[in-house]
C-alpha positions, 0 to 999 in steps of 0.5 A, a space after each residue: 530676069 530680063 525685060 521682055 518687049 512690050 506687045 503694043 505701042 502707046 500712042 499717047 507718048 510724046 515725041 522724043 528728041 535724040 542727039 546723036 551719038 559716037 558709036 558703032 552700035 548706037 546712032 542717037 539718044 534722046 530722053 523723056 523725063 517726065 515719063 522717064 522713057 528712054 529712046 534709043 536709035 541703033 544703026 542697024 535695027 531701027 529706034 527702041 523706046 526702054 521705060 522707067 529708065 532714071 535720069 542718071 541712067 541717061 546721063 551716064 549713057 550720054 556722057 560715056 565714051 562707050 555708049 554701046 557697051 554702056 547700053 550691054 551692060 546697064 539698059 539693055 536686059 534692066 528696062 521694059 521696051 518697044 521697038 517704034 520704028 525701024 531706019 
């Protein structure tokens, strides 16, 4: 069953650095280890934020050739999220 967005932002998460990413979807990706929260910059639609991401789950996104694929198929309906801002 998919992940549904979560009805409110939490105000106590750190801010998250991104990095910028080759991709036609995705602008930047940053990661908070010790939340394990993973942020995400779409081009079009603004900045999520996906919880209880692992590590390697980010690392992967980040090593890949194909981050907007990647995302399709291993974040996108597999993790809680929020939407915390738009472009």
């Amino acid at each position: 069953m998919p992940y549904e967005q979560f009805a409110t932002t939490n105000p106590h998460m750190p801010d998250i650095q991104r990095q910028p990413v080759v991709s036609s979807d995705i602008a930047s990706i940053g990661y908070d280890t010790a939340s394990q929260t993973l942020e995400i910059e779409f081009h079009a639609t603004g900045v999520y934020r996906y919880f209880s991401v692992p590590q390697e789950t980010f690392d992967s996104l980040l090593a890949t050739p194909t981050p907007g694929k990647y995302f399709l198929q291993n974040i996108k309906t597999k993790f809680a999220w929020e939407k915390v801002g738009a472009q």
